[in-house]
PDB file of N, CA, C and O in Angstrom:
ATOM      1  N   UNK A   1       0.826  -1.197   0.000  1.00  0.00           N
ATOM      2  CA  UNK A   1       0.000   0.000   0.000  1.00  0.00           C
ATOM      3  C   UNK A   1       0.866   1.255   0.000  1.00  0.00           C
ATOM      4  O   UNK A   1       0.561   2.264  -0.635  1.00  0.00           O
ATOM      5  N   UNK A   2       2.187   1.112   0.901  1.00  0.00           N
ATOM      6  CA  UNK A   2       2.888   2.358   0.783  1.00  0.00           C
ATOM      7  C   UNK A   2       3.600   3.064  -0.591  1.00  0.00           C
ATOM      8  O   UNK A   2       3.726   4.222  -0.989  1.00  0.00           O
ATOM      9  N   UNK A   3       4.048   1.542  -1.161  1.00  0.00           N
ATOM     10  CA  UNK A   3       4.281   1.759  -2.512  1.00  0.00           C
ATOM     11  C   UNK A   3       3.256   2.573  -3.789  1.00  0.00           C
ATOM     12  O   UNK A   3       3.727   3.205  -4.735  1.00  0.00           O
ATOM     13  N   UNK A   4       1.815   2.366  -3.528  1.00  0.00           N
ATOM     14  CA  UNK A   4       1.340   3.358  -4.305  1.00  0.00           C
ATOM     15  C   UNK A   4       1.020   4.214  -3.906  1.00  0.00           C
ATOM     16  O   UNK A   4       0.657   5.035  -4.749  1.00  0.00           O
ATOM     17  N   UNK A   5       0.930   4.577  -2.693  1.00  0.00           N
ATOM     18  CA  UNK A   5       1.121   6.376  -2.505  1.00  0.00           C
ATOM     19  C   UNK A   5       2.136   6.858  -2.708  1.00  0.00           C
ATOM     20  O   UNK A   5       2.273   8.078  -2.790  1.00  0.00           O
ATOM     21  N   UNK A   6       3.133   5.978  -2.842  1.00  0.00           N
ATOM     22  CA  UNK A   6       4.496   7.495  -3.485  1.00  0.00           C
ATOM     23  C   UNK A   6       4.555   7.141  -4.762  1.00  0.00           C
ATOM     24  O   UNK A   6       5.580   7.504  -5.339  1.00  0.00           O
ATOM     25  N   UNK A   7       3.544   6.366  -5.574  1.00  0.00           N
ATOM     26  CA  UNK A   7       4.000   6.673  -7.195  1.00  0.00           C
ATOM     27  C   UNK A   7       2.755   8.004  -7.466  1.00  0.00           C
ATOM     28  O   UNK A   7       1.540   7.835  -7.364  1.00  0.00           O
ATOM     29  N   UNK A   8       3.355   9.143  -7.779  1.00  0.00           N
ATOM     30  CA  UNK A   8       2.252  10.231  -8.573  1.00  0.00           C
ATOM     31  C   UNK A   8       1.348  10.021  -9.433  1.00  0.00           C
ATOM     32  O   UNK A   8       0.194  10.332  -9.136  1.00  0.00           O
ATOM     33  N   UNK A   9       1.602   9.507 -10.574  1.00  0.00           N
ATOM     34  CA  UNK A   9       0.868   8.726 -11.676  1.00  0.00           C
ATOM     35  C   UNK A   9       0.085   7.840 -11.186  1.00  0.00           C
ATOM     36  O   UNK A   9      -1.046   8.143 -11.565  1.00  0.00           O
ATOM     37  N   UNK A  10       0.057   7.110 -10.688  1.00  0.00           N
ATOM     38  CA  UNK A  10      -1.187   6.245 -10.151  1.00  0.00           C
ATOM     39  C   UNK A  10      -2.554   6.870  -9.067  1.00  0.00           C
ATOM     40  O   UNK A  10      -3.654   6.412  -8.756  1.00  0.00           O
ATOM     41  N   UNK A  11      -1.772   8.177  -8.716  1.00  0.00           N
ATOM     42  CA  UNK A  11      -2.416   9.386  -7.802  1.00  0.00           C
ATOM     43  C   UNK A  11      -4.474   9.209  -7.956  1.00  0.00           C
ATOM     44  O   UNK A  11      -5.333   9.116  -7.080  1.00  0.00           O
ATOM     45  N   UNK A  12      -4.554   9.228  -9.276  1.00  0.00           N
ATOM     46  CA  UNK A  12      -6.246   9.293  -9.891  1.00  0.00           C
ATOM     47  C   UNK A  12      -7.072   7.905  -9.572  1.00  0.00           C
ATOM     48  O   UNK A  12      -8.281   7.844  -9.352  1.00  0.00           O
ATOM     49  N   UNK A  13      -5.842   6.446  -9.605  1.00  0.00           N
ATOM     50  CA  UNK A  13      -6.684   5.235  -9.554  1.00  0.00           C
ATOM     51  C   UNK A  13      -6.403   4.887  -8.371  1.00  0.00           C
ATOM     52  O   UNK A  13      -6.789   3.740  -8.146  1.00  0.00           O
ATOM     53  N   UNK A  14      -5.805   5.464  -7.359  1.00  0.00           N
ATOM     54  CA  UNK A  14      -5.398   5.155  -6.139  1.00  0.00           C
ATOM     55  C   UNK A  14      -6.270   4.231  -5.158  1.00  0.00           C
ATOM     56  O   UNK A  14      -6.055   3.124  -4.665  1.00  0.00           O
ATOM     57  N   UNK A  15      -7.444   5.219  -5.065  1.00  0.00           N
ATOM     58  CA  UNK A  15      -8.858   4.521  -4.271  1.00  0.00           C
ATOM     59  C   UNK A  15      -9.037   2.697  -4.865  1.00  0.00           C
ATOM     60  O   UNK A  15      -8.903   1.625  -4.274  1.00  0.00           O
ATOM     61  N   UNK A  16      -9.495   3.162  -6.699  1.00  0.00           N
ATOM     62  CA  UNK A  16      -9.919   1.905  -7.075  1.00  0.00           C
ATOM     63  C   UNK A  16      -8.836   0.559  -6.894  1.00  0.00           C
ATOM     64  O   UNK A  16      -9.100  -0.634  -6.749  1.00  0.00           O
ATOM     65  N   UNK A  17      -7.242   1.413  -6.980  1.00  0.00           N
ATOM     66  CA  UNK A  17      -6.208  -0.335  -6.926  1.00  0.00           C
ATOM     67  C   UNK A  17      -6.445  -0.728  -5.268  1.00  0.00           C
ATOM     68  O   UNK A  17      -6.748  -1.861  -4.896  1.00  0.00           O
ATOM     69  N   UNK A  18      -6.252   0.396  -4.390  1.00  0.00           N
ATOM     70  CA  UNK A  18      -6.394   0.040  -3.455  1.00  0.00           C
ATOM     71  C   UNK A  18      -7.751  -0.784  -2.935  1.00  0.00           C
ATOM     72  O   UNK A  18      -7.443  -1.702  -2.175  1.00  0.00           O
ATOM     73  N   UNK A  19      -8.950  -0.678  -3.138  1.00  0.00           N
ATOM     74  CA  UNK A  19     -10.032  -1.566  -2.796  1.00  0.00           C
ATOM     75  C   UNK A  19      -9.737  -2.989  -3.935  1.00  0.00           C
ATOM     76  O   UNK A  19     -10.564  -3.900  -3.890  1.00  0.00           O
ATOM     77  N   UNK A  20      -8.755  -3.086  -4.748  1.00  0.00           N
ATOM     78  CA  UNK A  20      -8.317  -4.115  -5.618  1.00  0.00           C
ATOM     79  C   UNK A  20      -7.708  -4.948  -4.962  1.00  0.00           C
ATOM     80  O   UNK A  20      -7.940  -6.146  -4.795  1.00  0.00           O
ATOM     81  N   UNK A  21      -6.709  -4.138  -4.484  1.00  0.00           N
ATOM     82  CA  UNK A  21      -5.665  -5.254  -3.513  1.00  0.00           C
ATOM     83  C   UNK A  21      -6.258  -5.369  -2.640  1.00  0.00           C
ATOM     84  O   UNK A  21      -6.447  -6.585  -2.649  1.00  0.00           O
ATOM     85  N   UNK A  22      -6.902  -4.879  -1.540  1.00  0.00           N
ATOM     86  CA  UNK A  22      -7.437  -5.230  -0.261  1.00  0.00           C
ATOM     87  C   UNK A  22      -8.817  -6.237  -0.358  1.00  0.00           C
ATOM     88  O   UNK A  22      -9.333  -6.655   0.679  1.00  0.00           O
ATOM     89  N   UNK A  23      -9.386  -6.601  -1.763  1.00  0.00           N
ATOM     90  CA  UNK A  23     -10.258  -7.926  -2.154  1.00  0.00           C
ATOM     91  C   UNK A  23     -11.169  -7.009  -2.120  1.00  0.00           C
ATOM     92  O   UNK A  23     -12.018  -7.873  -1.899  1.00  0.00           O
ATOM     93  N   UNK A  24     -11.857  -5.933  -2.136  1.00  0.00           N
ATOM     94  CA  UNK A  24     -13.231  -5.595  -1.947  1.00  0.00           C
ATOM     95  C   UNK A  24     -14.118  -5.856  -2.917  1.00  0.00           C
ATOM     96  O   UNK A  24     -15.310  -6.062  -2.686  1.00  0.00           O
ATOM     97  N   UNK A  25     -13.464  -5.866  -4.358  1.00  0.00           N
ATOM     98  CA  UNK A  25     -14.697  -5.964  -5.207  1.00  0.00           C
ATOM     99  C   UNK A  25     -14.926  -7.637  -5.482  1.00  0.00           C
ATOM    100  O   UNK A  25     -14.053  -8.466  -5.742  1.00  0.00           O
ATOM    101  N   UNK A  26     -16.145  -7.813  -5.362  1.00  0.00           N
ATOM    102  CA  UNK A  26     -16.713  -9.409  -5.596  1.00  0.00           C
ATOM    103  C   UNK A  26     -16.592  -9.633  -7.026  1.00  0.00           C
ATOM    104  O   UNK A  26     -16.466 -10.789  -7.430  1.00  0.00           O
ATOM    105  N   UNK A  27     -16.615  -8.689  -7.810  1.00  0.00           N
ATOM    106  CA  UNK A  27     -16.486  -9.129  -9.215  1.00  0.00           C
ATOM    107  C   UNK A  27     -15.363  -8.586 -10.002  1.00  0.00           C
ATOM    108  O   UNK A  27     -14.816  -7.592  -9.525  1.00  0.00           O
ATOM    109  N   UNK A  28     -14.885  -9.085 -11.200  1.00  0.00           N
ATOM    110  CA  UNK A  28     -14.383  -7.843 -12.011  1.00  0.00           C
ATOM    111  C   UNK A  28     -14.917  -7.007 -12.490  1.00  0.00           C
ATOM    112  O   UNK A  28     -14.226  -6.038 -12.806  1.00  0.00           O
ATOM    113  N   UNK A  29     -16.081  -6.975 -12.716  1.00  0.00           N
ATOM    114  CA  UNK A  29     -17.121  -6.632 -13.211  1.00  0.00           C
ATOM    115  C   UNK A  29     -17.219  -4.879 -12.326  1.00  0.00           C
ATOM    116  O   UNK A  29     -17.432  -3.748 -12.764  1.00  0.00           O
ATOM    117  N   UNK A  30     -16.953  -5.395 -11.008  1.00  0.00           N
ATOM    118  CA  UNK A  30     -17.156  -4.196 -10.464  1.00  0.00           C
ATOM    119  C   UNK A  30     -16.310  -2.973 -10.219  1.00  0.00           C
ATOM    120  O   UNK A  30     -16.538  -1.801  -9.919  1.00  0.00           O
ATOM    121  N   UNK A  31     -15.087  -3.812 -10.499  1.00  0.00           N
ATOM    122  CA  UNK A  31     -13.792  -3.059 -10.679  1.00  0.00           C
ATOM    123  C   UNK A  31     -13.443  -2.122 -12.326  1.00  0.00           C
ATOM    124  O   UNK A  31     -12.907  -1.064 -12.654  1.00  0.00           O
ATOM    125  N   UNK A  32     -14.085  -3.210 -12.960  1.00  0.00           N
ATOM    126  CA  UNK A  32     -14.324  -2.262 -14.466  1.00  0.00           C
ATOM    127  C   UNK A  32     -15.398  -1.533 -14.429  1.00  0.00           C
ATOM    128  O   UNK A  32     -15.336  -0.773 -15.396  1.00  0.00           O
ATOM    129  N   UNK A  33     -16.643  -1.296 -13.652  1.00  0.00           N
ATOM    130  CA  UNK A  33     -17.038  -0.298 -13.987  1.00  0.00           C
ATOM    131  C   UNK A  33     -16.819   0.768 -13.203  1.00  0.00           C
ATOM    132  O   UNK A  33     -17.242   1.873 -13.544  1.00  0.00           O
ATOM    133  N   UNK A  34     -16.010   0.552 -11.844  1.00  0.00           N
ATOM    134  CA  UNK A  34     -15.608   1.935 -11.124  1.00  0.00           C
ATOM    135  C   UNK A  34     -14.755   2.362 -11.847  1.00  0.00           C
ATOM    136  O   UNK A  34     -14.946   3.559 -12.063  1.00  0.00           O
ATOM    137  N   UNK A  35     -13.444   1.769 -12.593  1.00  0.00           N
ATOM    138  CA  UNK A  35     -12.353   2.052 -13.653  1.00  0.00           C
ATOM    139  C   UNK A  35     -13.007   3.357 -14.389  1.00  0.00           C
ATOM    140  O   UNK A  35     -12.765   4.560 -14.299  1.00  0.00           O
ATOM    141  N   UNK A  36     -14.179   2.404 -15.350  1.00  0.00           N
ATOM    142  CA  UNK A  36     -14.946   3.166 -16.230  1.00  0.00           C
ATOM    143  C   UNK A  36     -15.247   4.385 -16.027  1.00  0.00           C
ATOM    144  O   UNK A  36     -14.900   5.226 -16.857  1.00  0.00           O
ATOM    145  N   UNK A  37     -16.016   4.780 -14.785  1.00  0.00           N
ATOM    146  CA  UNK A  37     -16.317   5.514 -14.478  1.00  0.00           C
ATOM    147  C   UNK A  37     -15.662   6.993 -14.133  1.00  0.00           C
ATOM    148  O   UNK A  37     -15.918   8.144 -14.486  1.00  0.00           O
ATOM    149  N   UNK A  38     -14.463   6.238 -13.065  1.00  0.00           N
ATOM    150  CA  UNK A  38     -13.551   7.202 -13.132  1.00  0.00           C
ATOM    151  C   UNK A  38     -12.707   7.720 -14.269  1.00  0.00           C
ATOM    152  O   UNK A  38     -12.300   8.882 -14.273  1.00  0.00           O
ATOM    153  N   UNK A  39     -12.358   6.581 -15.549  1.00  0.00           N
ATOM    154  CA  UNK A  39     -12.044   7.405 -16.709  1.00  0.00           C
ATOM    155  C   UNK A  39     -12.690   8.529 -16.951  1.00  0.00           C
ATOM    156  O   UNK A  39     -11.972   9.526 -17.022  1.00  0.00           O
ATOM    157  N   UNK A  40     -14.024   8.702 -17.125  1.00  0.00           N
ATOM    158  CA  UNK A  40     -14.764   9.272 -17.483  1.00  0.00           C
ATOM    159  C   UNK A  40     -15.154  10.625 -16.999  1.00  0.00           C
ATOM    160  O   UNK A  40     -15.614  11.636 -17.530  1.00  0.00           O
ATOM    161  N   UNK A  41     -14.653  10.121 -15.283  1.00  0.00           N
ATOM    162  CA  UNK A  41     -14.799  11.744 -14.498  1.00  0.00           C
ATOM    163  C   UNK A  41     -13.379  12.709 -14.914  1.00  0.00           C
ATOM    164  O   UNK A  41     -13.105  13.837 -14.503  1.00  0.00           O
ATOM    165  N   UNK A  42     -12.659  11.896 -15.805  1.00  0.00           N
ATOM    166  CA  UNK A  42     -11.187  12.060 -15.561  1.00  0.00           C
ATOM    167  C   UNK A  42     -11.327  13.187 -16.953  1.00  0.00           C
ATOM    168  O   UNK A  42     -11.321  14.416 -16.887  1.00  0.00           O
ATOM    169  N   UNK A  43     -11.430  12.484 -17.967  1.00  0.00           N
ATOM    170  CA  UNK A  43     -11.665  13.196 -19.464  1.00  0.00           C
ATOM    171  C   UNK A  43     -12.697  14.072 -18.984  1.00  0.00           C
ATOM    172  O   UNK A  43     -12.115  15.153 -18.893  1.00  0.00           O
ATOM    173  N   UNK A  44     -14.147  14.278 -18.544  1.00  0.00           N
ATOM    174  CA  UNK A  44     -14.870  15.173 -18.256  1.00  0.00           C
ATOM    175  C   UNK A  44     -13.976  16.640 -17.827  1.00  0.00           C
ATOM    176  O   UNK A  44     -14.109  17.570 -18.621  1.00  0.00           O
ATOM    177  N   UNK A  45     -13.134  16.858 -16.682  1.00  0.00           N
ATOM    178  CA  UNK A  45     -12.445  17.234 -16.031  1.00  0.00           C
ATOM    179  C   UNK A  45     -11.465  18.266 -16.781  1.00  0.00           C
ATOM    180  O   UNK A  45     -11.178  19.450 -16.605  1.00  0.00           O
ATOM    181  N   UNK A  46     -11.006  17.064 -17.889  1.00  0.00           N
ATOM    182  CA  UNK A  46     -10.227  17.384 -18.990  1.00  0.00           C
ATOM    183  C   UNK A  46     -10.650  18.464 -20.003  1.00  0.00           C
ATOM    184  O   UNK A  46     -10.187  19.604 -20.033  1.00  0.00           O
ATOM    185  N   UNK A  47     -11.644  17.933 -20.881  1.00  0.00           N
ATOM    186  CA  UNK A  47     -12.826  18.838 -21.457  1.00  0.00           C
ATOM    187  C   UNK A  47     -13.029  19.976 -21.167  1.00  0.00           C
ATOM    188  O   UNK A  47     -13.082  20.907 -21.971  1.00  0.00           O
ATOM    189  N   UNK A  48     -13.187  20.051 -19.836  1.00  0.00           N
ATOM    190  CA  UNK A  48     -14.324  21.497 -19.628  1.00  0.00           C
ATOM    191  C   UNK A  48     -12.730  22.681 -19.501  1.00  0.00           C
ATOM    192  O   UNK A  48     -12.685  23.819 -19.969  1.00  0.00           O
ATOM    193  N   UNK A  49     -11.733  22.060 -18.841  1.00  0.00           N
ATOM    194  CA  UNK A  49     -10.433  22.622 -18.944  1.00  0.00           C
ATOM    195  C   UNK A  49      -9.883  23.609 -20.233  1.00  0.00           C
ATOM    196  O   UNK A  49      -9.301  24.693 -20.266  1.00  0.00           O
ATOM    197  N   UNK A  50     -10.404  22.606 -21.329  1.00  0.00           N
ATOM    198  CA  UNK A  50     -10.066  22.704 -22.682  1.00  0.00           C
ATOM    199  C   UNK A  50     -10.636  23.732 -23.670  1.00  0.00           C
ATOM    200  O   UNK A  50     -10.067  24.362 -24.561  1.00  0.00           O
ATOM    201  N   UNK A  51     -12.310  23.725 -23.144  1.00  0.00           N
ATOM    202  CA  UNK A  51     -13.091  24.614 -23.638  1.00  0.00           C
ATOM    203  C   UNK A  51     -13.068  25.704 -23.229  1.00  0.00           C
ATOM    204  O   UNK A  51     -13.566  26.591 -23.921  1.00  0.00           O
ATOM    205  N   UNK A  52     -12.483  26.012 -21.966  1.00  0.00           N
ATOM    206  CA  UNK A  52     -12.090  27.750 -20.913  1.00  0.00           C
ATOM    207  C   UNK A  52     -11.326  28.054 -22.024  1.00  0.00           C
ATOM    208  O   UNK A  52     -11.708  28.955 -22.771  1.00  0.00           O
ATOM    209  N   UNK A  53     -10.260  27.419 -22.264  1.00  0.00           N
ATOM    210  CA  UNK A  53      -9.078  28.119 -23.097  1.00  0.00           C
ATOM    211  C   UNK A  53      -8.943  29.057 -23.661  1.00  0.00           C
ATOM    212  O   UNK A  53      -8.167  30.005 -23.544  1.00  0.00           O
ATOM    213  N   UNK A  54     -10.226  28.666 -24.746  1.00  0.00           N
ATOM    214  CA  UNK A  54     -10.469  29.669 -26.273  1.00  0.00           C
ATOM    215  C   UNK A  54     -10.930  30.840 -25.581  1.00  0.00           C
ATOM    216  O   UNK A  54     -10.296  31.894 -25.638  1.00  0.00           O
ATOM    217  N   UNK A  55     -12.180  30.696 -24.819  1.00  0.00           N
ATOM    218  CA  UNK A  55     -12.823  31.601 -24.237  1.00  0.00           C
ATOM    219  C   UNK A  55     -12.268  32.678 -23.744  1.00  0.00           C
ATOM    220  O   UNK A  55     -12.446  33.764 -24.296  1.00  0.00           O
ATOM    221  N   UNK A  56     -11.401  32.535 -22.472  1.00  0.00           N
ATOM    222  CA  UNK A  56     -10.372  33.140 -21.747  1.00  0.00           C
ATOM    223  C   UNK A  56      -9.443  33.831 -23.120  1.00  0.00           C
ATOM    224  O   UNK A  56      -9.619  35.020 -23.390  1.00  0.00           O
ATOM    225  N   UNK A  57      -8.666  33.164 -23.767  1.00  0.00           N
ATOM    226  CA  UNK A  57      -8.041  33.372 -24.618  1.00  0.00           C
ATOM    227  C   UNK A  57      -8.475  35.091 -25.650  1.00  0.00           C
ATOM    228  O   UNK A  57      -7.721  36.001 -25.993  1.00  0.00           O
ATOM    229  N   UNK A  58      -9.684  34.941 -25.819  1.00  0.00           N
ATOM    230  CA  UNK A  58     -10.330  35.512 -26.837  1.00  0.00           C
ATOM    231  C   UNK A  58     -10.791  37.080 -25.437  1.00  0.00           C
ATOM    232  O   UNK A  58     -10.620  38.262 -25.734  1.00  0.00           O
ATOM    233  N   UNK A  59     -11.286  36.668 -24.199  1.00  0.00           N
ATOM    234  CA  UNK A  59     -11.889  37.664 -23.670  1.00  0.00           C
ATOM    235  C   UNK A  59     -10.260  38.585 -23.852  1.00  0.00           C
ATOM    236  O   UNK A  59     -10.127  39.443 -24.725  1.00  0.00           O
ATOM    237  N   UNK A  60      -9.231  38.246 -22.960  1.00  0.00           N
ATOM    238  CA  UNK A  60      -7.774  39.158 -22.628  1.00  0.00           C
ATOM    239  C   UNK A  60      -7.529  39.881 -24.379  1.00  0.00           C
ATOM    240  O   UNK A  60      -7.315  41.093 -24.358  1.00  0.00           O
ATOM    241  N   UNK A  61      -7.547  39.356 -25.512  1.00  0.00           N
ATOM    242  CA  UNK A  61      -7.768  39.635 -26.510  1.00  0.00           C
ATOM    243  C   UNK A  61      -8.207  41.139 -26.786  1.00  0.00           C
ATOM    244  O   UNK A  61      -7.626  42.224 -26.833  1.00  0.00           O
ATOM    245  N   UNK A  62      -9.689  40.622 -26.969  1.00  0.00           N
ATOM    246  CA  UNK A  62     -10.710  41.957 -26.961  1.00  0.00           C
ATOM    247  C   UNK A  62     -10.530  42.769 -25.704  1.00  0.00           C
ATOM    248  O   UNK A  62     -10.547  43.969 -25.976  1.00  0.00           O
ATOM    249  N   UNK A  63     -10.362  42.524 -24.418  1.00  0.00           N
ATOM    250  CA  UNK A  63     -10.123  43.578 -23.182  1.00  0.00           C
ATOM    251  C   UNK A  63      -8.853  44.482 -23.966  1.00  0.00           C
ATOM    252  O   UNK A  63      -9.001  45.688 -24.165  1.00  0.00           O
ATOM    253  N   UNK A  64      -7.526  43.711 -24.407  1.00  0.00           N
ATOM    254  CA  UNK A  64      -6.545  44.618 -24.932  1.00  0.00           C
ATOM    255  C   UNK A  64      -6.873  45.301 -26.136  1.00  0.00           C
ATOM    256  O   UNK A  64      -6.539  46.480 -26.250  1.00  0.00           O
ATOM    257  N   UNK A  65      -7.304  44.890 -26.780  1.00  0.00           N
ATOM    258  CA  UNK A  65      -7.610  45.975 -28.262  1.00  0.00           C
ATOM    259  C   UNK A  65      -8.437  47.094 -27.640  1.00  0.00           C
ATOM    260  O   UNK A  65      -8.007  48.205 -27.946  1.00  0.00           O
ATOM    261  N   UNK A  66      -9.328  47.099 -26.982  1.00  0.00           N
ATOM    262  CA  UNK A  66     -10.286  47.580 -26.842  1.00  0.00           C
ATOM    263  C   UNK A  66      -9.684  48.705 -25.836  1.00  0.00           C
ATOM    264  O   UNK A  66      -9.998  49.848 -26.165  1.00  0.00           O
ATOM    265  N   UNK A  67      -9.148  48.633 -25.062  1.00  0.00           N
ATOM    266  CA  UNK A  67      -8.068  49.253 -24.456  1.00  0.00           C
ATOM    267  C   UNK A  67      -7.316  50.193 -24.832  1.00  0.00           C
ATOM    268  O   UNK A  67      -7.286  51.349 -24.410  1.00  0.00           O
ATOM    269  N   UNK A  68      -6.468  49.530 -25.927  1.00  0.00           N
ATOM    270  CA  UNK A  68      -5.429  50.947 -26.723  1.00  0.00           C
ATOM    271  C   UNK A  68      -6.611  51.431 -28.172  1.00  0.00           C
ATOM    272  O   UNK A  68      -6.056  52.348 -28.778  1.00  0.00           O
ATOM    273  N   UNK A  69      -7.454  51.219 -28.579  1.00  0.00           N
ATOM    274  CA  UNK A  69      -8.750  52.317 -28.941  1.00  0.00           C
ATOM    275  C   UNK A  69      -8.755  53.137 -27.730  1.00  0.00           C
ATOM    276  O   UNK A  69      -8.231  54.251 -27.727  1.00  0.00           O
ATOM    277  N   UNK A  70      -9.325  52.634 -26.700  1.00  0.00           N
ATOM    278  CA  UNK A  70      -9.762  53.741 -25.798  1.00  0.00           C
ATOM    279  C   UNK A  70      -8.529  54.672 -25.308  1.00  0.00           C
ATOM    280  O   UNK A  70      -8.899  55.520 -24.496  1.00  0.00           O
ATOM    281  N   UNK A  71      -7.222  54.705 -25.599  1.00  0.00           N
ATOM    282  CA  UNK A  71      -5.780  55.483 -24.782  1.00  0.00           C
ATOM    283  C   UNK A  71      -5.939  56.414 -26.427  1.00  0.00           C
ATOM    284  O   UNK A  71      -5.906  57.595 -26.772  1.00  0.00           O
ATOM    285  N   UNK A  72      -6.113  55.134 -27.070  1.00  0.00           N
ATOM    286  CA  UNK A  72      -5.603  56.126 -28.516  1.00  0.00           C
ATOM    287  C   UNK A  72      -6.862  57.122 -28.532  1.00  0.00           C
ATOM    288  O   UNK A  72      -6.503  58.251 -28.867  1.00  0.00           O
ATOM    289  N   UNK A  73      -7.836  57.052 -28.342  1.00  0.00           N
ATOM    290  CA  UNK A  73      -8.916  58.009 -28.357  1.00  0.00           C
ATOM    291  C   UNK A  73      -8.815  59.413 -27.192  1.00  0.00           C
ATOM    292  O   UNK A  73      -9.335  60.524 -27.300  1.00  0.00           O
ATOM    293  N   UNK A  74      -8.129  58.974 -26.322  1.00  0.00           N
ATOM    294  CA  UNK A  74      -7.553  60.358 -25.437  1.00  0.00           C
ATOM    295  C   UNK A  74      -6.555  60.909 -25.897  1.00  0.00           C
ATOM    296  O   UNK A  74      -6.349  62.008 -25.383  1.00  0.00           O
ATOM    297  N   UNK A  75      -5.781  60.580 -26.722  1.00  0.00           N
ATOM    298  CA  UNK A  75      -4.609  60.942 -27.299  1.00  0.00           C
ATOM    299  C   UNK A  75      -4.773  62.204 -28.197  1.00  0.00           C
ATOM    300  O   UNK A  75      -4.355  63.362 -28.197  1.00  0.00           O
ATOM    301  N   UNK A  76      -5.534  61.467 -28.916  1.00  0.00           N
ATOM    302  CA  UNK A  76      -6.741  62.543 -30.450  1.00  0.00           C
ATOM    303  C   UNK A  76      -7.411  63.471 -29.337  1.00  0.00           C
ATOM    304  O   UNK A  76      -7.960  63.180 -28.274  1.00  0.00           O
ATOM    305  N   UNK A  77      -7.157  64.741 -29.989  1.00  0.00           N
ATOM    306  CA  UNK A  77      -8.109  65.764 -29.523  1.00  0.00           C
ATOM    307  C   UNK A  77      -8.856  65.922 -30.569  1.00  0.00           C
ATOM    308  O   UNK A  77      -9.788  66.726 -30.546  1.00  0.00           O
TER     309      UNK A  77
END
């Protein structure tokens, strides 16, 4: 058990190996679909990460243009 808390990479399946080794699940069955599952919370996680990007990306964008219009417009008398 001590051994997979100091590997990092295994950090996400930690819970599921650990109820693996300690016998909890009665099936495989049940171990693949907590797997499953947690893939899934994992890419979700991922995704929504992915889609800020552009967004964020695009607002700092338009805040700066929009910005030196407005300096350059005090400038002009």
């Amino acid at each position: 058990m001590k051994k997979l808390q100091e590997i990092p990479a295994l950090k996400s399946y930690r819970q599921c190996l650990q109820q693996a080794l300690l016998g909890k699940y009665d099936t495989s069955q049940e171990m693949k679909r907590d797997l499953i599952y947690l893939l899934q919370r994992l890419q979700k996680g991922k995704r929504e990460r992915v889609d800020r990007l552009p967004f964020l990306i695009e607002i700092i964008g338009l805040t700066v243009i929009s910005s030196g219009y407005y300096f350059t417009s005090l400038l002009i008398p």
